[in-house]
N, C-alpha and C positions, 0 to 999 in steps of 0.2 A: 358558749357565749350566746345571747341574743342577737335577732336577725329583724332585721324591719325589713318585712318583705319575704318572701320565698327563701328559706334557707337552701345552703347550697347543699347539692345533692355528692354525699362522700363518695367519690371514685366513679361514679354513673356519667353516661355523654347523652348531653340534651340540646336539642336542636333550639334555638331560641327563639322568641316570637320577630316574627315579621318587621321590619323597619325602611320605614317611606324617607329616601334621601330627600334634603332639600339645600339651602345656600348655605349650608352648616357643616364645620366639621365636626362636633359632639350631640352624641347620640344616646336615650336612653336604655339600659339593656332592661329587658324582662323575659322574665316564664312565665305563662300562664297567667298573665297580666300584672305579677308581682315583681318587684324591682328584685333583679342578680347582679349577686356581687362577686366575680369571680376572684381568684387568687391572685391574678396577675394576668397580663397580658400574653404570657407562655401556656395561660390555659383555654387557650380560643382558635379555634380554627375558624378566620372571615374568608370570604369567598366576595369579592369585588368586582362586578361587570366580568363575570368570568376568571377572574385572577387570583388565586391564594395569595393572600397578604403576610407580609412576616412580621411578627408580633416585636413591639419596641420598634420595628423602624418604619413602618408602615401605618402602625398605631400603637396607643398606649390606653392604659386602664384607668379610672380615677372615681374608686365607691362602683357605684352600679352606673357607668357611661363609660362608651368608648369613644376614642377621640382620634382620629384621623389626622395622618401627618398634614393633611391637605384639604380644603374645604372643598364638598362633593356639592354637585350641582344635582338638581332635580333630572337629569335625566339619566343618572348612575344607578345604578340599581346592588345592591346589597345581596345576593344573592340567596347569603345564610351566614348563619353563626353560632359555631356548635360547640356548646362547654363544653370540657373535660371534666369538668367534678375537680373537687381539694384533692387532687391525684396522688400527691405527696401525704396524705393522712387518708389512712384505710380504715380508719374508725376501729367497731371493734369486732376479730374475724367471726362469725358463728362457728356455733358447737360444732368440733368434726371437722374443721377446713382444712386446719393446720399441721400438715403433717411433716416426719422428720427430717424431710431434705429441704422443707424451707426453714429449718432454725439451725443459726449460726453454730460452730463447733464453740465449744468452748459457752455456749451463751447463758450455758445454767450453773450459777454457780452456786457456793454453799452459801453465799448471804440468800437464796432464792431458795433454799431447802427449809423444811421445817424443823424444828430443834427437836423433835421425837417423831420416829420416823416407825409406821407399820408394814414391815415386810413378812409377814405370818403367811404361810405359802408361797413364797418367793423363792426362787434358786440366786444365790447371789455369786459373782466369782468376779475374779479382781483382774483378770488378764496379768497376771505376772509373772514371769516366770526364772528358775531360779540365776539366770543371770541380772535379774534387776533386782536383787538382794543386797545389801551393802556388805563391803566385808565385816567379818564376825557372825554374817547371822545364821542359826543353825539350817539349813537346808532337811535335815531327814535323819530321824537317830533309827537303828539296828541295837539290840539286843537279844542275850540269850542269857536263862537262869539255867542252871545245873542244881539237881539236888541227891544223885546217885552218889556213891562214893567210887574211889580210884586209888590204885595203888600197883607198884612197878618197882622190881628189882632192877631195871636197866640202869646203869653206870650212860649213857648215851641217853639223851633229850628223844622222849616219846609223846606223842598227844594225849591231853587229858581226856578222856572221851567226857564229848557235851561240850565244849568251853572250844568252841569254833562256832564265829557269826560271818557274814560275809554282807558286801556293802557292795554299790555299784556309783561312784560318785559323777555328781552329771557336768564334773568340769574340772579339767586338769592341773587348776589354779586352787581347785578344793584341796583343805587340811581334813586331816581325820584326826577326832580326837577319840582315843580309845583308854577306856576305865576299866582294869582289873581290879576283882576283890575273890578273894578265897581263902581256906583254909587247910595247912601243908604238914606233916608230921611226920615219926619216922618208928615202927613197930623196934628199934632197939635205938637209946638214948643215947644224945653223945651225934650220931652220923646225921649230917647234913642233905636236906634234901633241896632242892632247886627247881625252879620254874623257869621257863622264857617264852617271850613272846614274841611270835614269826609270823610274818605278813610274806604268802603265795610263797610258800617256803625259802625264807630268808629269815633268820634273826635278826631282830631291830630291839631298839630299846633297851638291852643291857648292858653291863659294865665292859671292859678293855678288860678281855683276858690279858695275862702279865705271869709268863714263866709256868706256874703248876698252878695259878691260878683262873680257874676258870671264866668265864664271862656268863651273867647271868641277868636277868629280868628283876628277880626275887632269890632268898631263900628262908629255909625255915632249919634249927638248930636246937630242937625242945631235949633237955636235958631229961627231962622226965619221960618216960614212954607213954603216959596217958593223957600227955597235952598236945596241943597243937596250934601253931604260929598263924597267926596271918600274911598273908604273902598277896600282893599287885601293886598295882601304880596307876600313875598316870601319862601316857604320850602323844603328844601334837605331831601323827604323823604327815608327811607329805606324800603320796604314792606317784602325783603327779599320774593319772590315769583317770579312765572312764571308763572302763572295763572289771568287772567283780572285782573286788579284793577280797581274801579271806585271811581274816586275823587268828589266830588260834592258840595255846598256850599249849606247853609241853612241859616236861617235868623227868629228872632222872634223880638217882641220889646217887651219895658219897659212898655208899653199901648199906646191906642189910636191904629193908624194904619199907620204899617208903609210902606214906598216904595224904590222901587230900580227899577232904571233906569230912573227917573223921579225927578221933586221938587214934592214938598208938594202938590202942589194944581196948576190948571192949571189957573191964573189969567192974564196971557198975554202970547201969544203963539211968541210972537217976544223975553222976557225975560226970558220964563221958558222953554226950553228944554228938550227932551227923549233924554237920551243919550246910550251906548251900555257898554256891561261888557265882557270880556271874558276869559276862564284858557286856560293857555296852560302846556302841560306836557311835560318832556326831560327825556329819559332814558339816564343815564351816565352811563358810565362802570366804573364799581368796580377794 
């Protein structure tokens, strides 16, 4: 805004021109012989025949004069009278002043960002870690592809070799979700082969054995000897641990010999196919 007279000086302390008391209590303030208009009477330090005066009750402001609670006589002397500057408006800081521990936490907010933003050689990281994930969200997947073939006369649950991954989940409230996919077959038709899936050597995830029936993950039952079943799933395990887990499938048959990743028997290599298997693991957050 315009100034008639000496604008005030933003945040600076100036001692102000000389003032001859007489039968008066109001007085005119100046700088430099131009009329000052201070903020208020909280922005003046007078000095009275020796006495610091306190502002509002000793004097008051009104435009560029000060005005004494009391009419000063010619032989009082004024001693000095020194602005403070618009103390309260700091104008505006220069280049480089302003550093991060005089701005407010919180004070930059996204109405203050730009709507396209260039961080082209920036490292950016979000400080979050996976406890401030909501539950559902994936934390960290684990997988393994297998693409050898396997095969096992054991009547007794053996490991597929390959089709073992292992996971270290970073919270005991994390679910693991593990996806089998492969393919299971048996070199004489008719016998049943079987998969299951064991976590740190436990079977988990298959059926309730029941009499001479066994408990299983999968199985595969190709009547023909040159084909071959798909066999996994899917299970939301809980291991309740932060410690490795390792998931792993195993595989035994009914008899005869069974295989996976493969048919039965290799009778034309244009019809019968190796094919591949693989688990993969999700830690979700709890």
């Amino acid at each position: 805004m315009p100034f008639i007279g000496t604008q005030p000086q933003v945040g600076a302390y100036s001692k102000l021109d000389a003032i001859t008391t007489s039968a008066t209590a109001t007085y005119n303030l100046t700088l430099n012989s131009g009329a000052y208009y201070p903020s208020s009477a909280n922005h003046l330090m007078v000095s009275l025949n020796g006495v610091m005066q306190a502002p509002q009750d000793s004097f008051t402001i009104s435009g560029a004069t000060i005005i004494f609670a009391s009419t000063l006589a010619s032989t009082d002397s004024i001693d000095f009278i020194m602005a403070l500057g618009d103390v309260l408006d700091i104008g505006t800081p220069s280049d480089g002043t302003v550093v991060t521990a005089k701005m407010q936490d919180a004070a930059v907010t996204t109405a203050k960002l730009a709507s396209t933003l260039d961080l082209s050689g920036k490292t950016v990281t979000y400080g979050l870690t996976d406890s401030d994930m909501p539950a559902g969200a994936v934390l960290q997947v684990v997988s393994t592809h297998v693409t050898d073939t396997f095969a096992t006369t054991s009547t007794n649950y053996v490991d597929i070799t390959g089709m073992t991954v292992s996971i270290t989940p970073s919270s005991t409230s994390s679910k693991i979700l593990v996806q089998v996919i492969g393919q299971a077959g048996n070199l004489t038709g008719g016998y049943m082969t079987m998969v299951q899936l064991n976590r740190n050597g436990t079977a988990i995830a298959g059926g309730v054995a029941v009499s001479n029936r066994p408990s299983a993950f999968a199985m595969s039952r190709p009547s023909n000897v040159d084909t071959a079943e798909t066999v996994g799933g899917v299970y939301l395990d809980s291991p309740s641990s932060t410690s490795a887990v390792v998931y792993k499938l195993q595989m035994k048959v009914q008899g005869a010999t069974g295989t996976f990743n493969r048919t039965g028997r290799d009778v034309d290599a244009g019809y019968t196919p190796r094919t591949a298997a693989s688990i993969i693991v999700q830690e979700i957050a709890g």
